[in-house]
Steps between C-alpha positions, in 0.01 A plus 500: 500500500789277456483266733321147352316453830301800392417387165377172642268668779352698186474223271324297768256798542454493098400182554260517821755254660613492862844385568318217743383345169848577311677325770191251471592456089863534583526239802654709741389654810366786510710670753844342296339677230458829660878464647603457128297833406623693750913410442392504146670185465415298175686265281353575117357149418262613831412794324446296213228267708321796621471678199368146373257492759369884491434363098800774430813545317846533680765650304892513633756668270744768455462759257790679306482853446367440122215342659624121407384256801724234592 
């Protein structure tokens, strides 16, 4: 499970959300927001939104083999 679209479908269901009311909270349409999903198309400061709306964390970073996140 790699894919961020899949983590966002699960983090909605965490959440008893639909993605009508995440496109609701994120003032998109629904269906743009279900094209988005399915290309698994999104910029990080949208992750960033959503994960601020599900009342969740987003983390982006690389990690070096030592374990040191950049």
């Amino acid at each position: 499970m790699n894919e961020m679209s899949e983590k966002i479908r699960i983090a909605l269901i965490k959440r008893n959300m639909t993605l009508t009311q995440l496109a609701e909270k994120l003032e998109v349409s629904q269906p743009n927001l279900s094209k988005k999903l399915k290309r698994n198309n999104f910029h990080e400061e949208e992750l960033r939104k959503i994960a601020k709306l599900l009342d969740m964390k987003f983390e982006a970073h690389f990690v070096m083999e030592d374990g040191t996140k950049i």
